[in-house]
PAFIMAR-262036 format. One line per 3 residues: their letters; for each residue y, z, x of C-alpha. Coordinates in nm, 4 decimals, decimal comma, always signed. Layout:
BEGIN
A	Y:Z:X ~ ...
This chain:
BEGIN
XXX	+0,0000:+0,0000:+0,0000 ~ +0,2402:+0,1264:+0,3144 ~ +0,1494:-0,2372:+0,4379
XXX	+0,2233:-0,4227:+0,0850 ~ +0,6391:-0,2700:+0,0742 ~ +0,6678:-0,3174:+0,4588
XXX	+0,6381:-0,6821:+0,3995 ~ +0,8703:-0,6934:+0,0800 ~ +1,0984:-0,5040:+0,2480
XXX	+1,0804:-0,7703:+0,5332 ~ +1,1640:-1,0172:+0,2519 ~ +1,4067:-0,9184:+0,0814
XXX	+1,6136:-0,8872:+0,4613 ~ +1,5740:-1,1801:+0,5802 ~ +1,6795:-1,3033:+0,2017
XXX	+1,9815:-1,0792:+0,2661 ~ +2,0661:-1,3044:+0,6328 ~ +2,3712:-1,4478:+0,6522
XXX	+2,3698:-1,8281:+0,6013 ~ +2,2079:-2,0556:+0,9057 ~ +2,3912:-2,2981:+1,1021
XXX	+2,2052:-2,5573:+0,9170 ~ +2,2521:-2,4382:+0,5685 ~ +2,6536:-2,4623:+0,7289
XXX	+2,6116:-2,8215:+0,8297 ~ +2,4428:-2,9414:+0,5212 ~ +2,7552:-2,8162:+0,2984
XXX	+3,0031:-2,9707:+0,5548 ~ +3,2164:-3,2129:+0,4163 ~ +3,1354:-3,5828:+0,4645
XXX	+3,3123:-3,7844:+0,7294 ~ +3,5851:-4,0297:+0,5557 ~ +3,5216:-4,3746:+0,6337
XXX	+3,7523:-4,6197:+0,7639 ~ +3,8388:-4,9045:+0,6388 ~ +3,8080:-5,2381:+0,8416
XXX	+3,9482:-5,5300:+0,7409 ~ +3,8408:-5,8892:+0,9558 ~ +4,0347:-6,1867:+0,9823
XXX	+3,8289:-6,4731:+1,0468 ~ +3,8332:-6,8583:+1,0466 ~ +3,6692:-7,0647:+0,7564
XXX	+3,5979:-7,3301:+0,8802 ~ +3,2596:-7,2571:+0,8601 ~ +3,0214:-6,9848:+0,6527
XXX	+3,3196:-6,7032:+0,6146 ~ +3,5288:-6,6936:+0,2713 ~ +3,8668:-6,5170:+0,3856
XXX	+3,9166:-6,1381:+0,4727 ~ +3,6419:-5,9207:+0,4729 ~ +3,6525:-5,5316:+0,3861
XXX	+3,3945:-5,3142:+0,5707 ~ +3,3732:-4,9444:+0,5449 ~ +3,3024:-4,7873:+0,8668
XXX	+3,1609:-4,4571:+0,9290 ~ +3,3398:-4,3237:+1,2668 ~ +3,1162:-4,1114:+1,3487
XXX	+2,7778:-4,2676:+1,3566 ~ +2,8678:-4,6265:+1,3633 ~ +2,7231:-4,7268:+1,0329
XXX	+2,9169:-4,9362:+0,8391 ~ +2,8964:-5,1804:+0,4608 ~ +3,0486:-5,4232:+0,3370
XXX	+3,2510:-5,3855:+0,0130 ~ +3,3813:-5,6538:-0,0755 ~ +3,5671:-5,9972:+0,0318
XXX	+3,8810:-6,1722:+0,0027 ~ +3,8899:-6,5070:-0,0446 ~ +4,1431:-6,8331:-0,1662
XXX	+4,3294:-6,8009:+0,1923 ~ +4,1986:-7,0489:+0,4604 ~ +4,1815:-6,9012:+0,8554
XXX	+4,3224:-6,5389:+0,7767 ~ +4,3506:-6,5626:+1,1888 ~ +4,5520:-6,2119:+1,2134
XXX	+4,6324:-5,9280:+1,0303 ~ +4,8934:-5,6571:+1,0425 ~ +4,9562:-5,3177:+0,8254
XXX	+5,2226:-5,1818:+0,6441 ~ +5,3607:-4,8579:+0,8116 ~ +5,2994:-4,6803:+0,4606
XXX	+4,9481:-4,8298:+0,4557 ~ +4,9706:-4,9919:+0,1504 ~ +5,0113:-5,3351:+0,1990
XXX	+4,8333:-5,5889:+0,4474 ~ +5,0013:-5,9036:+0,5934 ~ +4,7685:-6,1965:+0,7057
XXX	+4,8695:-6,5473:+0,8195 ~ +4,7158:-6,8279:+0,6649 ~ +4,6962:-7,1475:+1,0124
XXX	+4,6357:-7,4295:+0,7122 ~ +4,8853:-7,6395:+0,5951 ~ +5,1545:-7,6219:+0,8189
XXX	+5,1534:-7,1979:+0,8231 ~ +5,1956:-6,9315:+0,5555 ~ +5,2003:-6,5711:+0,5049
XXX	+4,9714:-6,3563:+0,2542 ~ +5,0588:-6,0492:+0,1285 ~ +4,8089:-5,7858:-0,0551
XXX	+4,8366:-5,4792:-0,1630 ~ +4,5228:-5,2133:-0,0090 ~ +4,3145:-5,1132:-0,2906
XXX	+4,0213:-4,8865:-0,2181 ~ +3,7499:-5,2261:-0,2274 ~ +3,9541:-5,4858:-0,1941
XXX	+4,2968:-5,6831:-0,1005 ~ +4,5177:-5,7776:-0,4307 ~ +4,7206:-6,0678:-0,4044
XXX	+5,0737:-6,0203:-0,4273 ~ +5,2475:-6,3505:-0,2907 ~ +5,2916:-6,6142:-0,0062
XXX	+5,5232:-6,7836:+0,1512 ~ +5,6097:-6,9937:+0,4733 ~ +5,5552:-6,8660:+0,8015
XXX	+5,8792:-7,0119:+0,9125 ~ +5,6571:-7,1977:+1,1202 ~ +5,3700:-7,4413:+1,2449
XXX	+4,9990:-7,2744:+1,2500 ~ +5,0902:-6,8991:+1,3129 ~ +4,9005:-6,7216:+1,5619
XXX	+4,9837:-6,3635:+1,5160 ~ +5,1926:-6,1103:+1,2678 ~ +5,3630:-5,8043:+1,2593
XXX	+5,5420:-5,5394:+1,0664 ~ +5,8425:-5,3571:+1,1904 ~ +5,8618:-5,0021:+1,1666
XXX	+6,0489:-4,9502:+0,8854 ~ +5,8299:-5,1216:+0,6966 ~ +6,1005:-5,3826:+0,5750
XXX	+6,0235:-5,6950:+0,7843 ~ +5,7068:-5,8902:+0,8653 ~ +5,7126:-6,0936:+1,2051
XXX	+5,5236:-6,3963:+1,2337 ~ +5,4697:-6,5833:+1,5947 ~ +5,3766:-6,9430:+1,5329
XXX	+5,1747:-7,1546:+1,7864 ~ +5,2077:-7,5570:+1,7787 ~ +5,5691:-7,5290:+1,7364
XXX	+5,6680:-7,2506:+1,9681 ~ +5,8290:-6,9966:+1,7399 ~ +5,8881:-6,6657:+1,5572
XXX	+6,0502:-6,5487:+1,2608 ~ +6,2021:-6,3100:+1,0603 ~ +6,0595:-6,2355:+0,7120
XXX	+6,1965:-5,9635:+0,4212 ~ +5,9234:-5,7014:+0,2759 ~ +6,0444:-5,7074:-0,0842
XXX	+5,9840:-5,3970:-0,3201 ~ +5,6773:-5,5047:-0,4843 ~ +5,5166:-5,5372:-0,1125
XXX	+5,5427:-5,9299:-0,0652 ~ +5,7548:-6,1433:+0,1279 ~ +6,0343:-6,3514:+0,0833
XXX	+6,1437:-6,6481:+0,2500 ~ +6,2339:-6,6168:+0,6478 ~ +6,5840:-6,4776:+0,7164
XXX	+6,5505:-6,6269:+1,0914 ~ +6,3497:-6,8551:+1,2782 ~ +6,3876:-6,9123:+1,6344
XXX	+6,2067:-7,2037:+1,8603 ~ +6,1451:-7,1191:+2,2094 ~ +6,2168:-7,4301:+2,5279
XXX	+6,0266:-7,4841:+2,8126 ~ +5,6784:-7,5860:+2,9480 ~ +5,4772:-7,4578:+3,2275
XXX	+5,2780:-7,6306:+3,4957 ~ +4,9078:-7,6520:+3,3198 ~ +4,9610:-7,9764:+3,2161
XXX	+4,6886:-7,9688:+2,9195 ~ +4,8051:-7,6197:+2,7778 ~ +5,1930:-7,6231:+2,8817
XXX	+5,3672:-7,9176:+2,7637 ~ +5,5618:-7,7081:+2,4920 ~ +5,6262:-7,3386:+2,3854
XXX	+5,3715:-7,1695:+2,2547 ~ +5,3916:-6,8188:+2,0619 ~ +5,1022:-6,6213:+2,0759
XXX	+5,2059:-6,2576:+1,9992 ~ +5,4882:-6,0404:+1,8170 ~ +5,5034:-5,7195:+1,9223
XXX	+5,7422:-5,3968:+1,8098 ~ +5,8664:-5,1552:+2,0742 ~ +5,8322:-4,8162:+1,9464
XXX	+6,1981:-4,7107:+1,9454 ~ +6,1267:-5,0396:+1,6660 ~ +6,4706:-5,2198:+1,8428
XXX	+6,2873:-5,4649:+2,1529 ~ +6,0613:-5,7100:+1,9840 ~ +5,8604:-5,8439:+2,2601
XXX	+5,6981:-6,2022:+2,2314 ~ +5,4494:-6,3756:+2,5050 ~ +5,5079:-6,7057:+2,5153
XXX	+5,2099:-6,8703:+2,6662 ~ +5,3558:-7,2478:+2,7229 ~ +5,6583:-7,1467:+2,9203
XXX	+5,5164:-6,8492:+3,1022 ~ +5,7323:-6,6214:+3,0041 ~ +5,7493:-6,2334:+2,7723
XXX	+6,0824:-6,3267:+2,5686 ~ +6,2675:-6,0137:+2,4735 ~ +6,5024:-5,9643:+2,1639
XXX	+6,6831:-5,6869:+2,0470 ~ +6,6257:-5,6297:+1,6391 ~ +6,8588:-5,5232:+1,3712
XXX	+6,6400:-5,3702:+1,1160 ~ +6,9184:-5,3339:+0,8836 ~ +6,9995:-5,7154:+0,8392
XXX	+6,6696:-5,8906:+0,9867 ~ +6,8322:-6,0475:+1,2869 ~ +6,6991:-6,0931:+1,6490
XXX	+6,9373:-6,1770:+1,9750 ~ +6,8161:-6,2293:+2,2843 ~ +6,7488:-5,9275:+2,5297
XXX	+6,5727:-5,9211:+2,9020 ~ +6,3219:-6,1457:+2,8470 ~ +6,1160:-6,1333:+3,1586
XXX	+5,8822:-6,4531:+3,3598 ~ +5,5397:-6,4066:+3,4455 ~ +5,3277:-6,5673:+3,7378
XXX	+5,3353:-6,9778:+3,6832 ~ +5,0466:-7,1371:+3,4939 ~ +4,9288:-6,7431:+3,3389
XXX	+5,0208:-6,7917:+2,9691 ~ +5,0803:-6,4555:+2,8387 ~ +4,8934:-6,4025:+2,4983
XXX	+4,8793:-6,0512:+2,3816 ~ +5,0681:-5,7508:+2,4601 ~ +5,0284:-5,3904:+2,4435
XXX	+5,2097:-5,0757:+2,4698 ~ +5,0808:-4,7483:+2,6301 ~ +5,0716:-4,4169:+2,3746
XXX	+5,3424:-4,2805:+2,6226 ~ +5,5927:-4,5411:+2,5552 ~ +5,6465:-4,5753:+2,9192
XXX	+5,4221:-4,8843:+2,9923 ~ +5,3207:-5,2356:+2,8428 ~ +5,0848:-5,4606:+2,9570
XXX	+5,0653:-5,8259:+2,8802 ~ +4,6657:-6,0621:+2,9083 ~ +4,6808:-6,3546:+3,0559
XXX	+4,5039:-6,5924:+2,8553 ~ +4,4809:-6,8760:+3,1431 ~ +4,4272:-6,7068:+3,4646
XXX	+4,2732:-6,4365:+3,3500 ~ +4,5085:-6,1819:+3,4544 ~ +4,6828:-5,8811:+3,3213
XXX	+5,0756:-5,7615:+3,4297 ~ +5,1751:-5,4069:+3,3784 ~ +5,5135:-5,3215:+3,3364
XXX	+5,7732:-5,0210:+3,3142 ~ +5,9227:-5,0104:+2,9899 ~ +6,2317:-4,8511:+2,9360
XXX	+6,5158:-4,9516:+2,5923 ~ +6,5332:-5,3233:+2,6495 ~ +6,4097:-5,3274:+2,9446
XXX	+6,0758:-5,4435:+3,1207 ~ +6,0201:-5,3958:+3,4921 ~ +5,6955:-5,5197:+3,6595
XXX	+5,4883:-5,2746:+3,7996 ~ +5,1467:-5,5097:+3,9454 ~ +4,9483:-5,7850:+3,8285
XXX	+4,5678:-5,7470:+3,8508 ~ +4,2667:-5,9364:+3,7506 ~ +4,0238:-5,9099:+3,4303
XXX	+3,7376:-6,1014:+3,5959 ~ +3,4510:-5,9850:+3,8807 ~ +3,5707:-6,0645:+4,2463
XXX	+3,4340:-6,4199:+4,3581 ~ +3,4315:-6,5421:+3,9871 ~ +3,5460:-6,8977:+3,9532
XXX	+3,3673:-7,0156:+3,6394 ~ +3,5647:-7,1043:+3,3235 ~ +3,7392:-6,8306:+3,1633
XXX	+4,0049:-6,7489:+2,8717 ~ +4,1249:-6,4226:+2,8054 ~ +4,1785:-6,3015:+2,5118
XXX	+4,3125:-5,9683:+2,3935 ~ +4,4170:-5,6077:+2,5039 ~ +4,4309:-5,2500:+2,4179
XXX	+4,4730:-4,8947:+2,4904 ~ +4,2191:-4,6011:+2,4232 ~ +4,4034:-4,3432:+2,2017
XXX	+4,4358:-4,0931:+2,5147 ~ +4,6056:-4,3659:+2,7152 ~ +4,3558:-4,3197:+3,0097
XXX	+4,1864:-4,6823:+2,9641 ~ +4,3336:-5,0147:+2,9132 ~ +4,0512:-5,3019:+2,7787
XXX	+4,0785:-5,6866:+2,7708 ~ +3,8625:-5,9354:+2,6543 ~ +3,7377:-6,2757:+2,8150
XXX	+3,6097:-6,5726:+2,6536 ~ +3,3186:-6,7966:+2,8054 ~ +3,2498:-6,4778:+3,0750
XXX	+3,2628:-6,2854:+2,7390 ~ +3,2958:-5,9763:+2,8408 ~ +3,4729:-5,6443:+2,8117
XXX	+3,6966:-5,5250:+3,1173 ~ +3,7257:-5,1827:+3,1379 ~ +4,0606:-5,0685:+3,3305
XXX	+4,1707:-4,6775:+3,4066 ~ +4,5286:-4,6291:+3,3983 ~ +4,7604:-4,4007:+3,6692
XXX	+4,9210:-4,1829:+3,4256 ~ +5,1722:-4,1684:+3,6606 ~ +5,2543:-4,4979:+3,7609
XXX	+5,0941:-4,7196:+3,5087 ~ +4,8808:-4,8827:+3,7237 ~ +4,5189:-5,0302:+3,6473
XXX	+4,1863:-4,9683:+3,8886 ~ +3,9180:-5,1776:+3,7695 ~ +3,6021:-4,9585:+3,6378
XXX	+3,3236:-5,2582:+3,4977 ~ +3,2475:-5,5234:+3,3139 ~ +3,0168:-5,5469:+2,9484
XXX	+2,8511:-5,8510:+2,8046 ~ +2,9854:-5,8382:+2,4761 ~ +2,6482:-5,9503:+2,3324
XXX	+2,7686:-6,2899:+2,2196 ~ +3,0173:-6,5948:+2,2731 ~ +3,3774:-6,5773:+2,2314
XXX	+3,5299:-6,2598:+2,1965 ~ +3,8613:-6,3044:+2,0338 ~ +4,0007:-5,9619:+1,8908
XXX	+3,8409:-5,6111:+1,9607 ~ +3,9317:-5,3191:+1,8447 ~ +3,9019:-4,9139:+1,9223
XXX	+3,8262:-4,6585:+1,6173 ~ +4,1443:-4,4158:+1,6024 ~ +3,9208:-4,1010:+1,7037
XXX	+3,8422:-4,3468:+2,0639 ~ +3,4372:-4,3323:+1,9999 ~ +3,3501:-4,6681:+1,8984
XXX	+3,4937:-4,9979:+2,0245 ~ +3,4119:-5,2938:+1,8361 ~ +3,3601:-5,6443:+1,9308
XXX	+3,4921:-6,0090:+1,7546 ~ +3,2408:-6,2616:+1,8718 ~ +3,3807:-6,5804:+1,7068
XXX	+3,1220:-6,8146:+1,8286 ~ +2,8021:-6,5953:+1,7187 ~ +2,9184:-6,5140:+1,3830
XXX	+2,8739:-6,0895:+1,5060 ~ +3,0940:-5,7820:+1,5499 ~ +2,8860:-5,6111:+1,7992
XXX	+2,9707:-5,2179:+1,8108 ~ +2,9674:-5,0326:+2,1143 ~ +2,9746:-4,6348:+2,1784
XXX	+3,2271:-4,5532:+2,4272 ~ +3,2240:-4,2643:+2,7011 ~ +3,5908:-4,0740:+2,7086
XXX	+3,5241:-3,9663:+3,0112 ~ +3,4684:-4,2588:+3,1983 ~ +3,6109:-4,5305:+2,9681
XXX	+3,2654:-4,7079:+2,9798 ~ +3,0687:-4,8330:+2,6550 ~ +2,7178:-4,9039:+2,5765
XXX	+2,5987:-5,1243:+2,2919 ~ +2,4528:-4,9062:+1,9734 ~ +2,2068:-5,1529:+1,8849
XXX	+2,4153:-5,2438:+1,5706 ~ +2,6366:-5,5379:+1,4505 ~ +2,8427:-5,6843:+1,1598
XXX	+2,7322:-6,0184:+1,0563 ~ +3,0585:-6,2301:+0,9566 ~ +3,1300:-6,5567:+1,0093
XXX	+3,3687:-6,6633:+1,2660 ~ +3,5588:-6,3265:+1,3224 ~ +3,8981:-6,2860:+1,5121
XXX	+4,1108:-5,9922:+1,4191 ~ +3,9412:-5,6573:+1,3106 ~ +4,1820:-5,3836:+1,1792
XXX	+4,0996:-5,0214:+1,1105 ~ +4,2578:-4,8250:+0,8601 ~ +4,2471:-4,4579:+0,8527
């Protein structure tokens, strides 16, 4: 009998036990998903903009839903409120899109001319007034209103860049590849890949208008593309898209000052190349470019203290033609645009050492070349 109560009384403790760790972890709250949005081209299987929810913890992800009637929804940029996304349109001469962000899809509010011929890139100014558009074939950029229901008006200003470069086959004529917004939102940089050179203008968010600042050259024959700056607001960094390089610079207001210029590809590397894009890691420690045909994933540390890049490896991105990439706000996962393979190929990457490693998974989506988180 003395044997029967020890036991319940050995029950009834451990029933008494405060609540496991596991117990804990299974009432913890699930991890909010991001939301990815992917700008592709259609010329071939894709049907516009697709929206992906993205788990940034474990890397799983599904698709939601789609948008389509837009043709080559190249590039896509958010408003600062997160409420509306901006996406160029490359067919017919060159428009703009604008949707409003529901939870499972994009809804349509209105489009309108780029300003320009077959634009490239876009961008949203800080105030969330004015959408930036940087249009290829004809060398230019304009200005565009953000009216109250979210869309866009007709271009306020649209300037056309002069000059050529000495590739013969890629610099006959200007050629816009990138808008980007400084962060005190008053230099709006632009890389100008036919002429060789980062054109700087100082913006008047009150009235839309743009006048020429320092706009700075770059090495002959490089054709700047894209163009980031560091979280610390004291560095940028422009890719070379033809040589393959990448120049850092000092940023100050209006003011770029070059620091180096360094190399994406191995040492002794003299197949064909293209580079593509750039970007920061959220802690500023690592800078990462992409390269087409040697399709791969550079992987740069940066000198907190002088902004300068030492070259830590190189990734197969695990299929052809890496256009855009981009890096989950929390810095864990970095995922991969493979245009040619139809795959977004995610990779788990190390914070200490900058370094990534494939997780075994990918997105299947035709022709992809901008991907865009949303937190």
């Amino acid at each position: 009998m003395k044997k029967i109560i020890s036991l319940l009384s050995l029950a009834v403790l451990f029933s008494c036990q405060p609540k496991t760790e596991e117990s804990e972890t299974e009432k913890a709250e699930p991890v909010k998903e991001l939301t990815l949005l992917v700008g592709t081209y259609t010329k071939r299987d894709s049907e516009g903009i697709y929206m992906i929810k993205f788990n940034p913890e474990t890397g799983d992800f599904r698709e939601v839903g789609v948008t389509g009637d837009i043709e080559d929804p190249s590039f896509l940029a958010l408003s600062p409120d997160k409420k509306y996304v901006y996406s160029v349109s490359e067919i017919g001469g060159g428009s703009v899109y604008a949707y409003a962000l529901g939870d499972s899809s994009l809804n349509f509010i209105s489009s309108t001319s780029s300003g320009g011929v077959h634009p490239c890139h876009i961008a949203v100014d800080k105030t969330g007034k004015w959408v930036f558009t940087g249009n290829y074939s004809d060398g230019s950029l304009a200005v565009l209103p953000i009216l109250g229901n979210g869309g866009v008006g007709k271009f306020v200003q649209a300037i056309k860049h002069t000059g050529s470069g000495p590739n013969k086959d890629r610099q006959k004529e200007p050629h816009v590849h990138s808008v980007n917004v400084s962060p005190n939102n008053q230099d709006i940089y632009v890389p100008d890949l036919g002429i060789d050179k980062v054109m700087a203008y100082r913006f008047n968010d009150s009235t839309g208008t743009l006048t020429e600042g320092n706009s700075v050259a770059v090495s002959a024959g490089s054709g700047p593309r894209h163009f980031t700056f560091h979280p610390n607001g004291k560095y940028a960094y422009v890719v070379q898209e033809l040589t393959g390089k990448v120049t850092a610079f000092k940023y100050s207001d209006n003011t770029l000052e070059t620091i180096e210029e360094v190399s994406t590809l191995p040492e002794g590397f003299e197949g064909k190349n293209s580079s593509a894009d750039i970007h920061i890691s959220p802690d500023g420690k690592f800078l990462y470019a992409s390269n087409r045909f040697h399709d791969s994933i550079v992987i740069f540390e940066i000198d907190q203290k002088t902004g300068k890049l030492q070259q830590v490896s190189h990734h197969s991105v695990l299929g052809q033609m890496p256009r855009n990439f981009g890096i989950t706000p929390n810095g864990k996962f970095l995922l991969v645009a493979n245009q040619e393979t139809d795959n977004i190929v995610i990779f788990e990457r190390d914070a200490e050492s900058g370094k990534i490693s494939p997780t075994g998974k990918e997105i299947p989506v035709s022709m992809p070349v901008c991907l865009l988180f949303i937190d």
